[in-house]
C-alpha positions in Angstrom: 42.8 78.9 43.6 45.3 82.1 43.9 46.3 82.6 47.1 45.0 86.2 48.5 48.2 88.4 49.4 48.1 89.2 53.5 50.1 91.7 54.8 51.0 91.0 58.8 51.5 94.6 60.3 53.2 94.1 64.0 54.9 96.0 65.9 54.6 100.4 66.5 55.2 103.5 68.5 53.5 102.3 71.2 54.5 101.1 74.8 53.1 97.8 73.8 55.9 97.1 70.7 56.9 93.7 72.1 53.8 92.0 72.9 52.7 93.1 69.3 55.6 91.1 67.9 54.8 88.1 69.9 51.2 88.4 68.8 52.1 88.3 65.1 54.7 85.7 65.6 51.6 83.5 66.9 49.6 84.7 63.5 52.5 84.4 61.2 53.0 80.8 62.4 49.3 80.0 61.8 48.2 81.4 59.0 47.1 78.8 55.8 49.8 79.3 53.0 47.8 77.8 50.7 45.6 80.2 50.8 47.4 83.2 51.5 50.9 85.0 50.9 52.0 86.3 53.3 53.6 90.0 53.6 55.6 91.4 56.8 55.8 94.8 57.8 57.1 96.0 60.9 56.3 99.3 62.0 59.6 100.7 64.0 59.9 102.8 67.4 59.7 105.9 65.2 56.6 104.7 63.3 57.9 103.8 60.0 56.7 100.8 58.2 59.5 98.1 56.8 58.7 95.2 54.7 61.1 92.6 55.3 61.6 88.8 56.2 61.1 86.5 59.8 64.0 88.4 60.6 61.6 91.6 61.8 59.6 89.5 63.9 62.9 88.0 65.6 64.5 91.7 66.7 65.5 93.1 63.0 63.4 95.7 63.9 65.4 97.2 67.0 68.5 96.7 64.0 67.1 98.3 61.0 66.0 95.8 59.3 63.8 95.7 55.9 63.4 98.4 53.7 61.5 101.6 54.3 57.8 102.0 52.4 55.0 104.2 52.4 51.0 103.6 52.9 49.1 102.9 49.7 47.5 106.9 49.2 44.4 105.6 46.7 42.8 102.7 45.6 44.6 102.5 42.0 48.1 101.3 44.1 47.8 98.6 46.9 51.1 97.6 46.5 54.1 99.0 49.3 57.0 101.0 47.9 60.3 101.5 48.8 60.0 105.1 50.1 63.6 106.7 48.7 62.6 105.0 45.0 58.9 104.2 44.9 59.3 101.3 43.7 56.8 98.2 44.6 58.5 96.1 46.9 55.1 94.0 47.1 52.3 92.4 45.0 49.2 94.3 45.3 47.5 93.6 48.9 44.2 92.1 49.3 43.9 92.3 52.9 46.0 93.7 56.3 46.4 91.9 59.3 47.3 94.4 61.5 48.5 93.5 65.2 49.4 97.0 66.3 48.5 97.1 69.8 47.9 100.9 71.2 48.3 104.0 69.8 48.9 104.4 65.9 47.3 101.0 65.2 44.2 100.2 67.4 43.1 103.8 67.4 41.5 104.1 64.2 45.0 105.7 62.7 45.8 103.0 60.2 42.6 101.9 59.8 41.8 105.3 58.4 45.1 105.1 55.6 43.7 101.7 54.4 40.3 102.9 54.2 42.0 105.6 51.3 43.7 102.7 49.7 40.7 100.5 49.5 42.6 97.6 51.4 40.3 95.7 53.7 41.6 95.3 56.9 41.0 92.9 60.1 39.3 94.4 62.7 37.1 97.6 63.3 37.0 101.1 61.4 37.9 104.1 61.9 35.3 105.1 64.4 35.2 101.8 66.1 38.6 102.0 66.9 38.8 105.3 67.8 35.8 105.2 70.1 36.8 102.0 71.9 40.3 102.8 72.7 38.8 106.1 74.8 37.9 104.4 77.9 36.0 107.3 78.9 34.1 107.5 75.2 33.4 104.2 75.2 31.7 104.1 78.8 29.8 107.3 78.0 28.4 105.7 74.9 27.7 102.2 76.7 25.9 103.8 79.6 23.9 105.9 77.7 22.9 102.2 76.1 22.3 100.6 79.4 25.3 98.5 79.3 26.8 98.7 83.3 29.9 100.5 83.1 32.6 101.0 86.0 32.2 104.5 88.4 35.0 107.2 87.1 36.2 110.2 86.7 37.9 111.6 84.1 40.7 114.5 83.8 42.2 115.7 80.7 45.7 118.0 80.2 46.0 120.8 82.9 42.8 119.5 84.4 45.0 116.8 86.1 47.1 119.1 87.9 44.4 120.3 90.2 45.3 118.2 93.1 42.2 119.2 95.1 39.8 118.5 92.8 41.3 115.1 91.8 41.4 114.2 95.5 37.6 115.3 95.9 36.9 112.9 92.4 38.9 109.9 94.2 37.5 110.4 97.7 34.0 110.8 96.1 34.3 107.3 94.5 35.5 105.4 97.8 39.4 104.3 98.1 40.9 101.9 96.9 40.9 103.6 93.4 42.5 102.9 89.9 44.2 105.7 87.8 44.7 105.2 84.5 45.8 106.2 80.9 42.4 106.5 79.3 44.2 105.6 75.9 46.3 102.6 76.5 46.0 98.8 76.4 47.9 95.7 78.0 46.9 97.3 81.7 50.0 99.8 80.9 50.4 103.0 83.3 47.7 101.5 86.1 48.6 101.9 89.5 46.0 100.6 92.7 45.7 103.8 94.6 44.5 103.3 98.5 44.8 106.6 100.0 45.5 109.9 98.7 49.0 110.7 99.5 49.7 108.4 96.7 47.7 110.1 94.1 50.5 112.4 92.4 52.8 109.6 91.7 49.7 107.5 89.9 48.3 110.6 88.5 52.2 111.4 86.8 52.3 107.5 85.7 48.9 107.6 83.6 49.9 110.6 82.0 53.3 109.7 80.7 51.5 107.4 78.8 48.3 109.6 78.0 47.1 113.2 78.8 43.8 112.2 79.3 43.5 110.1 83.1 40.8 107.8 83.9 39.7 107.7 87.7 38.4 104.6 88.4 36.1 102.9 91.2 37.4 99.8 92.7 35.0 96.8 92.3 34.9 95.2 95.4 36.3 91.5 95.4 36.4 92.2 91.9 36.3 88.7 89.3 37.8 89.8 85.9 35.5 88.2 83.0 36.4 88.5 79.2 34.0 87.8 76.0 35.4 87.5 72.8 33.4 88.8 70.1 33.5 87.7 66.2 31.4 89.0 63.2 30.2 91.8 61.5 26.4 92.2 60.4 25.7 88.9 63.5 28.1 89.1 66.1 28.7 86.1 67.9 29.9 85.9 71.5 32.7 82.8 72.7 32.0 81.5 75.9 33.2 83.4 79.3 36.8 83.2 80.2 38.1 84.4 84.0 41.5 86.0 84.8 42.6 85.0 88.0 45.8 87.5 88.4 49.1 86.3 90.4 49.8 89.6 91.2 46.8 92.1 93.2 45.9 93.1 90.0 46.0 91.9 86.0 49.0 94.6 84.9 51.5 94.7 82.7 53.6 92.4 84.4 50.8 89.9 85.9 49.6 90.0 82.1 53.1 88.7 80.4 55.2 87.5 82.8 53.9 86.4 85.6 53.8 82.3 85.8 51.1 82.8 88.3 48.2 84.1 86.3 45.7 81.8 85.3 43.0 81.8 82.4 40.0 80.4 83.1 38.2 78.9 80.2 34.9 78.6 80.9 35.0 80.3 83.4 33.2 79.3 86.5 30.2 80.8 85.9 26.1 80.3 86.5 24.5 80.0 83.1 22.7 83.1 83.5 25.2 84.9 84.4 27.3 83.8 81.4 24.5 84.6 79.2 23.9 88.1 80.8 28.0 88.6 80.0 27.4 87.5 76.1 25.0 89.4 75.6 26.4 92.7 77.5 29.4 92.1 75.0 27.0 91.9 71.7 25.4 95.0 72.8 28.5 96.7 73.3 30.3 95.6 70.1 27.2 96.8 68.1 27.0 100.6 69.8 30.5 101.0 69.3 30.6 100.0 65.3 32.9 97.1 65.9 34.0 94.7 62.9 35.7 91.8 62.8 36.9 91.0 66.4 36.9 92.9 70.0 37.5 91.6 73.3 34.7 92.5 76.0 36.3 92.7 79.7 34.1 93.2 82.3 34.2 93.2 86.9 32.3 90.7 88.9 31.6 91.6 92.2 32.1 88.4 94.5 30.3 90.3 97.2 27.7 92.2 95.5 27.2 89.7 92.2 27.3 93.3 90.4 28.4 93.3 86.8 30.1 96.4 85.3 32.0 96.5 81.8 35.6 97.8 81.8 37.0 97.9 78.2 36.5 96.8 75.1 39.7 96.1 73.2 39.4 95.9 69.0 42.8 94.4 68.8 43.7 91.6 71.6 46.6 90.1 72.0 47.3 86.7 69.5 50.2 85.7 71.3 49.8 81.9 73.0 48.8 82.3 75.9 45.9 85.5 75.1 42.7 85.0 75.9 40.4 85.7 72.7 42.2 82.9 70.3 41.6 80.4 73.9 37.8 81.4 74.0 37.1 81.0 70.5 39.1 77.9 71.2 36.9 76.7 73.3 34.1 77.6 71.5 34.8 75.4 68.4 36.7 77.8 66.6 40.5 76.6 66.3 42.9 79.4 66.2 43.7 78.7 62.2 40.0 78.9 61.3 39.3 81.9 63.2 42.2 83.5 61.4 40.6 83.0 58.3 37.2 84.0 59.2 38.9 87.6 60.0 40.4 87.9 56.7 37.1 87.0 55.2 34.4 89.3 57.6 37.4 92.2 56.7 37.0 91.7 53.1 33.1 91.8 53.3 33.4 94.8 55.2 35.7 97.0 53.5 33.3 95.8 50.2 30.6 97.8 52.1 32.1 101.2 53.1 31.0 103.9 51.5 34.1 104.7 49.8 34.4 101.2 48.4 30.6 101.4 47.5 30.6 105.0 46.0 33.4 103.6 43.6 31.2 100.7 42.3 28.2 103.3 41.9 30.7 105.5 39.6 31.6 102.2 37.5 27.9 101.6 37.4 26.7 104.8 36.0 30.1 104.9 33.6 28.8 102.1 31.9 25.9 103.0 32.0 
């Protein structure tokens, strides 16, 4: 059997570079080479792509390591050229693995170049990906659905420089509040806001990130659930995991480097409240044309028992200690296997896009 040629696509532009490169460090080191070859690229600070050796996943990036290449443009070249001579540096690719966290790689950017090129890729489309890295798209869609969504407002640009009206949008939703990038992952730019004297300096911190801010209603003695979903035409959910942060909240820091956090797998749960969960995250993974993988995080009140989604991320985290390869874990799928079954639901999908299938009805009717 030939072994299908992988490329692993790590790193970006985005303020979430280094947990990307742990992430693919986790897939690299798991991936079956008897059944696939694999390919590293790195994508740099400034966003260019380098195909190179282990060396990019161990700081050659930050160095300028590997040689420069460009996207595929059409599906007659899959292979990655040097960019100065255009020469394939690179078999042709079969799949891409890509563990671009944020923006330029979760938000439908790359997905849409591959989509030209005819090169199926893990995780959702363009749309997918674009709609569910918009906190405030995705909700919009999911309540309109009937899914339970978190209480927010939303301020884009200049919008978020009218200090009364954001205090009237904050006070109207009940302190404590969250403000957030609406466009970000890994709990990046998030700052707990109690009163509103301290509304400027959270406002300024979400939008150094992104110029669209999220407002966000404070769940009280808030649980933070997460679903991992897998599939493409039959979604599957993994059973419930819980966060229990070290720090007040799950950011950046509490997220990666913070001993303290715990992951909960199962979490400790009522049946029909996991259930309810699973099936919240099905929903939401079919309205928001999700492929491959997504991770479904939602709020539990402990006072209330009210359940209200808060994100749905297309591209979690792989690195050892992240929470979607530990549910599917302990939901009978080992990490290894559920590696493969992305490579495989990509390649079914990207056989079904309309570009892909518009291609086999000219073949058809050339023959014809």
């Amino acid at each position: 059997m030939s072994r299908r040629v992988v490329a692993l696509v790590f790193g970006g532009r985005s303020v979430e570079h280094e947990v990307s490169l742990v992430s693919a460090r986790g897939i690299y080191d798991n991936l079956d080479r008897e059944r696939n070859e694999i390919v590293l690229v790195g994508v740099d600070r400034e966003g260019r792509p380098r195909v190179g050796g282990e060396e990019l996943l161990d700081g050659g990036l930050e160095r300028g390591a590997g040689a420069v290449v460009r996207w595929p443009s059409h599906r007659g070249d899959r292979a990655l050229r040097e960019e100065a001579t255009g020469r394939a540096l690179t078999p042709p690719l079969d799949a891409v693995f890509p563990i671009v966290h944020g923006s330029g790689g979760e938000d439908g950017t790359l997905q849409g170049v591959l989509a030209l090129a005819g090169i199926p890729c893990v995780g959702a489309g363009v749309l997918g990906s674009a709609l569910a890295m918009d906190k405030d798209r995705t909700r919009r869609l999911l309540e309109r659905a009937g899914i339970p969504v978190v209480r927010d407002a939303v301020f884009e640009g200049p919008e978020a420089d009218d200090a009364p009206r954001v205090r009237a949008a904050a006070e109207a939703l009940g302190w404590p509040v969250f403000v957030k990038p609406a466009r970000a992952g890994s709990s990046v730019g998030i700052t707990k806001v109690r009163r509103a004297a301290e509304l400027p300096a959270a406002i300024a911190a979400a939008r150094a990130v992104d110029p669209k801010v999220v407002i966000e209603a404070a769940v009280p003695a808030a649980r933070e659930v997460e679903v991992a979903v897998l599939g493409l035409w039959r979604p599957q959910a993994s059973v419930v995991g819980e966060i229990v942060p070290g720090a007040e909240f799950y950011d950046y820091d509490a997220k990666y480097n913070d001993p303290g956090s715990q992951l909960l797998v199962p979490a400790p749960l009522e049946p029909e409240q996991s259930d309810r969960l699973r099936a919240h995250a099905v929903r939401a993974f079919r309205e928001l044309d999700l492929a491959g993988l997504a991770r479904v995080d939602f709020l539990l009140s402990r006072e209330t028992g009210e359940v209200v989604l808060n994100e749905v991320n297309t591209l979690p985290g792989f690195t050892p200690i992240s929470m979607y390869p530990r549910l599917w874990e302990a939901s009978g799928v080992p990490y290894r296997e559920l590696l493969e079954r992305l490579i495989e639901i990509a390649m079914e999908a990207a056989a079904a896009h309309p570009l892909a299938m518009a291609a086999a009805a000219r073949g058809r009717l050339t023959r014809s």
